[in-house]
C-alpha positions as CSV (number, residue, x, y, z in Angstrom):
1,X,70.3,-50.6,34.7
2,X,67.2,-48.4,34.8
3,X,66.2,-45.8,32.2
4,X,64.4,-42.6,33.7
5,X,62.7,-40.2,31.9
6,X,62.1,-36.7,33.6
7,X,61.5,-33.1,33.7
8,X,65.1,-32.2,33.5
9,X,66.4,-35.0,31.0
10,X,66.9,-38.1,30.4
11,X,68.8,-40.2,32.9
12,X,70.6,-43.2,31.4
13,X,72.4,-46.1,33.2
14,X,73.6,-49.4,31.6
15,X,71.5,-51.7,30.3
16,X,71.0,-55.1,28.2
17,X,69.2,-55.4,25.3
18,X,65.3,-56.2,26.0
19,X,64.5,-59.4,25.1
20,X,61.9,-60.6,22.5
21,X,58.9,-61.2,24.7
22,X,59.1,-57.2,25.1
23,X,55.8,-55.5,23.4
24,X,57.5,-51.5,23.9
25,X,60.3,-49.5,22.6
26,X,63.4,-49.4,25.3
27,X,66.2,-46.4,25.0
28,X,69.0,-48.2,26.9
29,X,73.0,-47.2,27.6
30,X,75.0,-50.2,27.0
31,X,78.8,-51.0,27.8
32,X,80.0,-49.1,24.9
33,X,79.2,-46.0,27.1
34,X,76.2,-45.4,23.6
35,X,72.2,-45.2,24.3
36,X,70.2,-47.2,21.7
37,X,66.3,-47.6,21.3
38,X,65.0,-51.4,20.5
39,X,62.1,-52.7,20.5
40,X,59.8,-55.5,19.3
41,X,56.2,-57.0,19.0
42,X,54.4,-58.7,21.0
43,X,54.4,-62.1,19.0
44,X,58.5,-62.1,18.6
45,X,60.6,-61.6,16.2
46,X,64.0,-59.9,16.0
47,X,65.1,-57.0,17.9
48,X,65.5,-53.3,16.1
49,X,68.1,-51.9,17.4
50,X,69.1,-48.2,16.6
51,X,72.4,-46.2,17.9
52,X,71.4,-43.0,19.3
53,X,74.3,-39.9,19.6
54,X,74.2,-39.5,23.4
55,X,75.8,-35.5,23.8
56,X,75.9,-35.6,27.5
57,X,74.4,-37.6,30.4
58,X,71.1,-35.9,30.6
59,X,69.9,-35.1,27.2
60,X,69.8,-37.4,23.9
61,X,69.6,-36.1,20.1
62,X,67.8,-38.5,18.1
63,X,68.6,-38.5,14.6
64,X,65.7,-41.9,13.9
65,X,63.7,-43.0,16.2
66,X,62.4,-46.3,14.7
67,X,60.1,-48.4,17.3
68,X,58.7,-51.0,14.0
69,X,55.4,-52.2,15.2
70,X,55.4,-51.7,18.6
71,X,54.1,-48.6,20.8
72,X,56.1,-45.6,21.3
73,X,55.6,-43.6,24.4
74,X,56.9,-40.5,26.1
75,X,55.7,-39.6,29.2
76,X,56.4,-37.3,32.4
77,X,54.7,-37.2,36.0
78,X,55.5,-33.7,36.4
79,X,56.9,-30.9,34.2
80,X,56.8,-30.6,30.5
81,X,58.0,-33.1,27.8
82,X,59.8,-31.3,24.9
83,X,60.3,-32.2,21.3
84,X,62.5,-29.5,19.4
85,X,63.9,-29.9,16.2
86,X,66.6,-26.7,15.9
87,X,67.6,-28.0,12.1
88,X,64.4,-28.9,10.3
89,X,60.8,-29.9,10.7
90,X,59.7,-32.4,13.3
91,X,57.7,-35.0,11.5
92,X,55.1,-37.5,13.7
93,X,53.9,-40.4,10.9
94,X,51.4,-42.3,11.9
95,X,50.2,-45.4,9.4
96,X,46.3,-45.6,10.5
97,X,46.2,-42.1,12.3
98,X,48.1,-39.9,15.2
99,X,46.1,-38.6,18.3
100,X,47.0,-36.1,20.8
101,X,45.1,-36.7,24.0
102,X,44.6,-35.3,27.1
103,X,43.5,-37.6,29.3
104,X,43.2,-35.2,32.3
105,X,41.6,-31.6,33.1
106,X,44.8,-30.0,31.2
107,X,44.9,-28.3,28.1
108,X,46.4,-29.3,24.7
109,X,48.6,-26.2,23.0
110,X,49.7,-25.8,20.0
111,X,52.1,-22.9,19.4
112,X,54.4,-21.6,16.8
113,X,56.5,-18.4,16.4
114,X,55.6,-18.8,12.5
115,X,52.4,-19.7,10.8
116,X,51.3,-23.0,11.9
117,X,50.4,-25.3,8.9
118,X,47.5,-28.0,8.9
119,X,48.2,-30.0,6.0
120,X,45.5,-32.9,5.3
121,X,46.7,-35.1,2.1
122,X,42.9,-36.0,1.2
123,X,42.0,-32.4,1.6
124,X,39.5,-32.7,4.9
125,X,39.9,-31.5,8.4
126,X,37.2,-32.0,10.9
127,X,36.6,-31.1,14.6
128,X,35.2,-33.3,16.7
129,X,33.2,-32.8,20.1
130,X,32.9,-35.8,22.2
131,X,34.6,-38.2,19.4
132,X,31.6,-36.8,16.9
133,X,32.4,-34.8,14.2
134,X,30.8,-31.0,14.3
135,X,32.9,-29.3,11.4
136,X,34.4,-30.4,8.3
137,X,36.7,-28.1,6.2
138,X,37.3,-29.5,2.8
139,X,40.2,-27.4,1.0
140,X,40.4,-29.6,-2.3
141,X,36.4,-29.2,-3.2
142,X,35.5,-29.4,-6.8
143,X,36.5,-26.5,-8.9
144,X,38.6,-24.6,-6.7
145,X,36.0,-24.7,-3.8
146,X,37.2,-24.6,0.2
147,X,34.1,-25.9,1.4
148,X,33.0,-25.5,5.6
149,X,30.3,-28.4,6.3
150,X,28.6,-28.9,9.8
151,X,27.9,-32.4,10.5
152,X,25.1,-32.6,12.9
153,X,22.4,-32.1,11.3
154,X,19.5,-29.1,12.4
155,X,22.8,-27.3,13.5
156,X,23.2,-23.5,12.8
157,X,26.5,-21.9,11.9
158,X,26.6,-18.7,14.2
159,X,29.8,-16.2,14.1
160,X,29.8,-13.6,17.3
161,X,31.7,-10.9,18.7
162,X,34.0,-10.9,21.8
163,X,31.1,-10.6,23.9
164,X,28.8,-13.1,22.5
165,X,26.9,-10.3,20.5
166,X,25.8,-12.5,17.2
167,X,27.0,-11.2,14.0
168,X,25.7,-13.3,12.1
169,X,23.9,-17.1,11.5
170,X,23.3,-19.6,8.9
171,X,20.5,-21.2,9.8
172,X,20.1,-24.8,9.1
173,X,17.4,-24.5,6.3
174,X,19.6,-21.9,4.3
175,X,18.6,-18.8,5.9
176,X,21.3,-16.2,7.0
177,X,20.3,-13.7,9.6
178,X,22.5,-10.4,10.2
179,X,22.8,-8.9,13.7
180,X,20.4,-11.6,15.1
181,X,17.8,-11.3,11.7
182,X,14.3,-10.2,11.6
183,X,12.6,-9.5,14.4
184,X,15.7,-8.8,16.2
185,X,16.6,-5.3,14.6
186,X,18.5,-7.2,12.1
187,X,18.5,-8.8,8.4
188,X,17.0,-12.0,6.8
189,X,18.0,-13.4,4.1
190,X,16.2,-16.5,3.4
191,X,17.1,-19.6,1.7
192,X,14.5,-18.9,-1.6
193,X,16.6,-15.4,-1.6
194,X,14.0,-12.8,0.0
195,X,15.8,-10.2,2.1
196,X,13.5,-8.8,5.5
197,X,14.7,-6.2,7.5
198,X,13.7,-4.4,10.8
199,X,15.9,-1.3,9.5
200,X,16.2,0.8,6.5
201,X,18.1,-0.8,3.3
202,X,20.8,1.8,1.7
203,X,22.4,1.5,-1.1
204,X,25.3,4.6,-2.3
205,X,25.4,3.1,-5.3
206,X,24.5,6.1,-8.0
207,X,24.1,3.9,-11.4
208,X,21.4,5.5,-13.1
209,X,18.3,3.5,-14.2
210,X,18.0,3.3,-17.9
211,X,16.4,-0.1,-18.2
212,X,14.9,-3.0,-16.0
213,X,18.7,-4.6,-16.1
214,X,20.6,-2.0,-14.5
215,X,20.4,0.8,-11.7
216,X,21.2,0.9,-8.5
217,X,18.3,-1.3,-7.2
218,X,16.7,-4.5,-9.2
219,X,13.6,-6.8,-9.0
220,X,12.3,-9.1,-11.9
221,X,9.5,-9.0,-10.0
222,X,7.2,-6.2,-8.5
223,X,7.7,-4.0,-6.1
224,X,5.5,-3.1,-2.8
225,X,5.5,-0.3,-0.9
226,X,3.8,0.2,2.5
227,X,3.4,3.8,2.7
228,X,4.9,6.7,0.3
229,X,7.7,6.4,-2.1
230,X,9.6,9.5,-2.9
231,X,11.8,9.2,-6.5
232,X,14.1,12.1,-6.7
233,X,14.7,12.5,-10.8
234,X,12.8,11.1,-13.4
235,X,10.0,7.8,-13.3
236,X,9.8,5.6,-16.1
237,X,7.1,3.2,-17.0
238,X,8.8,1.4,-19.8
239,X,5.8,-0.5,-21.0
240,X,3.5,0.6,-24.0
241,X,0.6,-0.5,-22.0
242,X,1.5,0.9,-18.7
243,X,-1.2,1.8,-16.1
244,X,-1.4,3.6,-12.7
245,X,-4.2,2.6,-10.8
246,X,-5.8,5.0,-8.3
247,X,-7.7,3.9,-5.3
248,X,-8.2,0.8,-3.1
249,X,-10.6,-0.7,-5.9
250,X,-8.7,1.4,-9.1
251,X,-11.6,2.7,-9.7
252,X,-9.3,5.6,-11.7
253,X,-6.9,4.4,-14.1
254,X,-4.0,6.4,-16.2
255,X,-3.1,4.3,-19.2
256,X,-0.3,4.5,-21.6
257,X,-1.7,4.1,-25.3
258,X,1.0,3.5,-27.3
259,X,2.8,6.4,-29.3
260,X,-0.4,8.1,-28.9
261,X,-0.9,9.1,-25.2
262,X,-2.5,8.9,-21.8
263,X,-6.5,7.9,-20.9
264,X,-7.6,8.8,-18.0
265,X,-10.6,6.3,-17.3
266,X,-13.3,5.9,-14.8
267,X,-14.2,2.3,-13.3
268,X,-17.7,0.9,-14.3
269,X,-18.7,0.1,-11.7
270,X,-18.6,4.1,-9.9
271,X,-21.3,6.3,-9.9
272,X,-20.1,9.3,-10.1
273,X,-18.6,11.5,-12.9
274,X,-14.8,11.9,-13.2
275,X,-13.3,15.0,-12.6
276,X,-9.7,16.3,-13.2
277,X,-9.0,19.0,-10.9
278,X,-6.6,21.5,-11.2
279,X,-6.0,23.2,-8.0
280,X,-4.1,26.2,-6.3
281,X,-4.5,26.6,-2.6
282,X,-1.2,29.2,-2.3
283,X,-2.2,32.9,-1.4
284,X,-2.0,34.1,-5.2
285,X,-3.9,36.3,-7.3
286,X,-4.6,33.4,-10.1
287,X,-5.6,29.9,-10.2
288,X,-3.9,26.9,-12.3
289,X,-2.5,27.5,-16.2
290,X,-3.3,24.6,-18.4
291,X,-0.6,24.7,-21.3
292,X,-1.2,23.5,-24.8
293,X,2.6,23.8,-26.3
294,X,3.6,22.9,-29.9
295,X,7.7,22.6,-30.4
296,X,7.9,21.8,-33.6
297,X,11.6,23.0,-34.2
298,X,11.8,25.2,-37.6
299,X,8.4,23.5,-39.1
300,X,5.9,26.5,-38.0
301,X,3.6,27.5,-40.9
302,X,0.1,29.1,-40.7
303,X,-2.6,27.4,-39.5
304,X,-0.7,24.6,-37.2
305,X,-3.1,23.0,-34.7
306,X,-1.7,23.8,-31.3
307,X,-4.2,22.1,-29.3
308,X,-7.2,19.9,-29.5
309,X,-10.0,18.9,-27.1
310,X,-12.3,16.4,-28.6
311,X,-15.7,15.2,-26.7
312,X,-16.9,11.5,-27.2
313,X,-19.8,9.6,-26.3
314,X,-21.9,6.6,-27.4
315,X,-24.4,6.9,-30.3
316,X,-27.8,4.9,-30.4
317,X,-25.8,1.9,-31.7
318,X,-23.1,1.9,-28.7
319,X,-20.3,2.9,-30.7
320,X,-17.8,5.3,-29.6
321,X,-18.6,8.9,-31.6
322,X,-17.1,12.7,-31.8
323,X,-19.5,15.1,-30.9
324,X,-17.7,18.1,-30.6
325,X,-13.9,19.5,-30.2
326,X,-12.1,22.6,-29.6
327,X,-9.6,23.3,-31.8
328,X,-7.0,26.5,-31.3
329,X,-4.8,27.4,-34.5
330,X,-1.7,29.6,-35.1
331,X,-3.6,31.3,-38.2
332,X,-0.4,33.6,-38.8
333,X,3.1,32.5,-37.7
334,X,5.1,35.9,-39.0
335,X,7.1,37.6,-36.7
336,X,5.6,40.4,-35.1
337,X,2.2,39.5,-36.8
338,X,1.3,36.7,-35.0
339,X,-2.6,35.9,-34.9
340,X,-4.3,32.7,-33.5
341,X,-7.9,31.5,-33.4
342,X,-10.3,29.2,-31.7
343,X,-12.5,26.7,-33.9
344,X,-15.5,25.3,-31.9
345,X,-16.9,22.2,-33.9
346,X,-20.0,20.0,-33.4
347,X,-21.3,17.5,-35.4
348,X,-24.7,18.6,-37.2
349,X,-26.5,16.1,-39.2
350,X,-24.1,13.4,-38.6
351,X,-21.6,16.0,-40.3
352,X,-18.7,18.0,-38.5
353,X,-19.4,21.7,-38.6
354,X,-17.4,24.4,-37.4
355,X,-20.0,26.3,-35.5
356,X,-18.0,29.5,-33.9
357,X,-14.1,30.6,-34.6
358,X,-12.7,33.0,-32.5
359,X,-10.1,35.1,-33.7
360,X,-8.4,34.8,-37.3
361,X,-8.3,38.6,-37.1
362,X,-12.0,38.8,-37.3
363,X,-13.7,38.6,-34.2
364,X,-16.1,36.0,-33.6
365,X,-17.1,34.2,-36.6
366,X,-20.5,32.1,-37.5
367,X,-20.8,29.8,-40.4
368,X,-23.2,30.9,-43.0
369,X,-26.1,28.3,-42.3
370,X,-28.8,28.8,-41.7
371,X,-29.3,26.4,-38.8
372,X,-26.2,26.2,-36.8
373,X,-25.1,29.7,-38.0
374,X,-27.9,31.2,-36.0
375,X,-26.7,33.7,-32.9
376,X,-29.9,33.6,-30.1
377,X,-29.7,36.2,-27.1
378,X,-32.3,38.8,-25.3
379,X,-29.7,41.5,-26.8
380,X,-26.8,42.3,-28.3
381,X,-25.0,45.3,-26.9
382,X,-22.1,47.4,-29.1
383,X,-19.9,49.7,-27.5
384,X,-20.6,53.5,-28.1
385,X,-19.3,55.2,-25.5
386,X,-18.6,59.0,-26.7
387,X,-14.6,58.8,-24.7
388,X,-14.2,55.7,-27.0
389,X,-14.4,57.7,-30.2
390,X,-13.0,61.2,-32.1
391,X,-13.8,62.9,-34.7
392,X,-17.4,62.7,-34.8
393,X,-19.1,64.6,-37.3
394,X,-22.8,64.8,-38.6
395,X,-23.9,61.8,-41.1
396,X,-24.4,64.5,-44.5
397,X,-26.8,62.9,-47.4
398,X,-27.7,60.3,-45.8
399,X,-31.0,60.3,-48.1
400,X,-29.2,59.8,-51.1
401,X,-26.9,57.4,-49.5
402,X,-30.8,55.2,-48.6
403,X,-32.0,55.8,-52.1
404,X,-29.0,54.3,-53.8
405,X,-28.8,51.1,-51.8
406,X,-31.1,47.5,-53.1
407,X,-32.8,45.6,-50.9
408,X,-33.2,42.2,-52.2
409,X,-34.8,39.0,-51.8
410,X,-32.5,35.5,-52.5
411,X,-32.0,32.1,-51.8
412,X,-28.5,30.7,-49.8
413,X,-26.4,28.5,-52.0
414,X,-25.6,26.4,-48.6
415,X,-28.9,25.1,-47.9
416,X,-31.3,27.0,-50.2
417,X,-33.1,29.2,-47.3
418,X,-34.8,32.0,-48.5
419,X,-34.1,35.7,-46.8
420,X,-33.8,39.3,-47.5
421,X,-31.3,41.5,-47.3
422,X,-28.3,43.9,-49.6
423,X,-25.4,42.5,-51.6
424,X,-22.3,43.5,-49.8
425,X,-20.6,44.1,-52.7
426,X,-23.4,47.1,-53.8
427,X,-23.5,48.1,-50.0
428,X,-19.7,48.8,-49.7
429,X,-19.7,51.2,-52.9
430,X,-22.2,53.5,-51.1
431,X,-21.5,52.5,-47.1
432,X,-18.5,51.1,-47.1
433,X,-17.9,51.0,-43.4
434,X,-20.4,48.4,-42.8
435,X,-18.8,46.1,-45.0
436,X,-15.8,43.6,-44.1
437,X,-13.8,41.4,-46.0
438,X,-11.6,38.3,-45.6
439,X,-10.4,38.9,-49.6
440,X,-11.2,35.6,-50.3
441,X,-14.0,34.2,-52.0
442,X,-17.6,34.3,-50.1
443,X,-15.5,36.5,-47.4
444,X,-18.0,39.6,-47.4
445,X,-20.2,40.3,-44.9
446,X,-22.0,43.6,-43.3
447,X,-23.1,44.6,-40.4
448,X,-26.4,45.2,-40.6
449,X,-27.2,46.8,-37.2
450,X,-25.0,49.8,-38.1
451,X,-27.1,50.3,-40.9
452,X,-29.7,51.9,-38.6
453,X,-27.7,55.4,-38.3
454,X,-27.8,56.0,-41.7
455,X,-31.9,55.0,-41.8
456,X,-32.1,57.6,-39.0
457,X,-30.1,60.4,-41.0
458,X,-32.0,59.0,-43.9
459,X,-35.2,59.5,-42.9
460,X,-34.9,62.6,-41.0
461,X,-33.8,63.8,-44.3
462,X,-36.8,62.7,-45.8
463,X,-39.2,64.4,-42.8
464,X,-37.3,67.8,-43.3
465,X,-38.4,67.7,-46.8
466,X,-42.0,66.3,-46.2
467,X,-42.5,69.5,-43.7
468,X,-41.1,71.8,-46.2
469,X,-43.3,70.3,-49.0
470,X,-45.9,70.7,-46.2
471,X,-45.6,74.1,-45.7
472,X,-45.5,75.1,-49.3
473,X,-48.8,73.5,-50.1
474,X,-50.2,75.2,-46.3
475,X,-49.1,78.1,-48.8
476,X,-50.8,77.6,-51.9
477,X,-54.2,76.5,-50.4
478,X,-55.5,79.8,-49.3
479,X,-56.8,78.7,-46.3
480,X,-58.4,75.4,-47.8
481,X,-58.5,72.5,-46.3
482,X,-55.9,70.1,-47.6
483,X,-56.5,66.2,-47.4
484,X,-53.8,63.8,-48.7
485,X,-53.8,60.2,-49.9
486,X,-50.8,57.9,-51.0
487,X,-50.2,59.7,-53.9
488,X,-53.2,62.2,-54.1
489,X,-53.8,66.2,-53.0
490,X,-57.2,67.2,-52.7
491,X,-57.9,71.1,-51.7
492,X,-61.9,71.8,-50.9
């Protein structure tokens, strides 16, 4: 009896055994009214024989299906052929491998109402094209590693959208582009780990910088930048020997000197002089303020130095030399009594001198030398306006005032010049407002030019009584002729 196999069933009508020459699995009805499935190889052998449950005359339930070494095949011209297993799992065990083939134009599905598990005892799955392998997953890689591999080699690994847009690719020489990479509006990221981009790189990261190993943004190597960079908080230049370079040949350099400060320095190789400009082009009434600040907490005391401006240069012997400095002191630090002054230096002789000081509640102060404690002009004016002053009042004995002052000659103790002049000490008992005082030692000095009223007064005095003297003499001549010599009368 035949054995058909269609769309609707199976059809079973009785049947003998096969016999041994048989090289394919039979399912067979025989006259026990029960199908059974033999088969057996192609070189012989016994027959395997196995009792299937037959539950009606168009479908059979196999609980085994054993076929031994022979080929198994299920097959339909038309329709679908099903294999449901409504208790458990359907198992297909194949000893050297299991293929599912199409062998025309149709399609091969694959579909579950659950997850649909792949399960490789080795570890590897691959997908072939044409019998060649093109992708290998490994999911038992060395230390916990699911590794994807592509097997041709030169291949690139691209992942797109729906519409064939490109996400993104690995290229075969390590590279991964983003959104087509460089030169495509996109992002490189090459194999050696350089990133290139057509676009801008954000990051909304906000870890603050407070070292070369942490922040937002990290190189270990430099950094270039095309065109501006803008830094919205603080810059820091961490090393002790840092230097900003200005201009396409640096020919202007800010260095870092250790726990010292900053150099500004000129290239040798320009010709002309450096020049630190400070500049105000807003519509004000001032220019730029140059602060000299010293915060030193609760450590004030008189004569701090708050700022100093020191000029080198190269002596005869090419060594760096100080040739003169300005030097501005707090001279008095009380509250409400404050008082400051400005030391101008040079060096004289080889020797540091402090040529001028400005301030120190006394004006403008020269050093008693007589070389570089020399003031030189066409003149010197003093105010005198008459709206400047009040109560003025005639100068009264101004004679007696002359006659009791000493004009001496002497030698300076600083350098042993010879020069003429009063003691200010014996000056300031008889005129003591042209005397002033620092109350220290070698602190009195006069001004001479004031002097010159009192002369005047003086020696108007002194006329008043030579034309009195005069007139009494006119007197006693009688109407002689009177003829004087330094210290003679002579009446003929």
């Amino acid at each position: 009896m035949a054995t058909q196999l269609k769309s609707d069933g199976i059809n079973l009508a009785e049947s003998s055994a096969p016999t041994a020459a048989s090289d394919h699995g039979v399912i067979y009805v025989k006259a026990d009214g029960h199908a059974y499935f033999s088969s057996v190889g192609g070189s012989g052998g016994d027959v395997a024989e196995t009792k299937l449950n037959s539950q009606s005359a168009s479908s059979v339930a196999a609980d085994d299906i054993n076929a031994g070494d022979a080929a198994v095949s299920l097959s339909t011209t038309s329709g679908d052929v099903t294999v449901d297993s409504n208790a458990g799992a359907i198992s297909i065990d194949g000893h050297t491998g299991v293929t599912i083939a199409s062998s025309n134009s149709g399609n091969i599905s694959i579909d579950s109402v659950a997850e649909l598990h792949l399960n490789s005892t080795t570890g590897d799955i691959k997908f072939q094209d044409g019998g060649t392998d093109q992708l290998a997953l490994d999911l038992d890689g060395t230390g916990g590693e699911v590794i994807m591999k592509l097997m041709v080699d030169s291949d690139d690994f691209v992942f797109q959208q729906y519409d064939g847009t490109e996400v993104f690719r690995v290229e075969d020489n390590g590279d991964f582009d983003i959104a087509g990479g460089l030169g495509s509006t996109g992002v490189t990221i090459s194999a050696a780990g350089a990133i290139s981009a057509d676009g801008r790189i954000v990051t909304d990261d906000n870890t603050p910088a407070t070292s070369i190993t942490d922040g937002s943004l990290q190189t270990d190597g430099g950094l270039s930048v095309a065109l501006d960079a803008v830094v919205g908080d603080d810059l820091y230049l961490l090393s002790d020997g840092a230097v900003i370079h200005f201009g396409a040949d640096s020919d202007i350099t800010l260095t870092h000197v250790a726990d010292s400060g900053l150099t500004i320095q000129q290239a040798t190789e320009t010709t002309a002089e450096p020049v630190l400009t400070l500049k105000n082009t807003g519509d004000l009434a001032s220019g730029p303020i140059l602060d000299f600040v010293l915060d030193n907490g609760a450590g004030e005391a008189n004569d701090d130095v708050l700022g100093l401006v020191r000029f080198y240069g190269d002596d005869a012997g090419d060594n760096a030399t100080l040739f003169a400095s300005i030097k501005a002191l707090s001279t008095n630090v009380a509250e409400s009594s404050e008082a400051g002054s400005l030391v101008f230096s040079a060096f004289v002789g080889g020797t540091e001198r402090e040529i001028v000081v400005i301030g120190d509640d006394a004006g403008l102060t020269l050093p008693n030398a007589a070389t570089y404690g020399v003031a030189k002009a066409l003149s010197f004016v003093t105010y005198s306006d008459e709206t400047l002053k009040e109560n003025i009042q005639p100068m009264n004995n101004a004679l007696d005032k002359v006659k009791s002052l000493q004009g001496v000659t002497y030698n300076w103790k600083s350098d042993g010049h010879s020069d003429i002049g009063f003691i200010a000490q014996d000056v300031e008992k008889v005129i003591p407002e042209v005397v002033a005082t620092t109350g220290e030692e070698g602190g009195y000095a006069m001004d001479y030019a004031r002097m010159t009223a009192l002369l005047v007064e003086g020696m108007k005095e002194q006329q008043a009584q030579i034309e009195e003297l005069k007139s009494v003499i006119v007197k006693l001549s009688n109407g002689k002729t009177i003829s004087a010599k330094m210290g003679k009368v002579k009446l003929s």
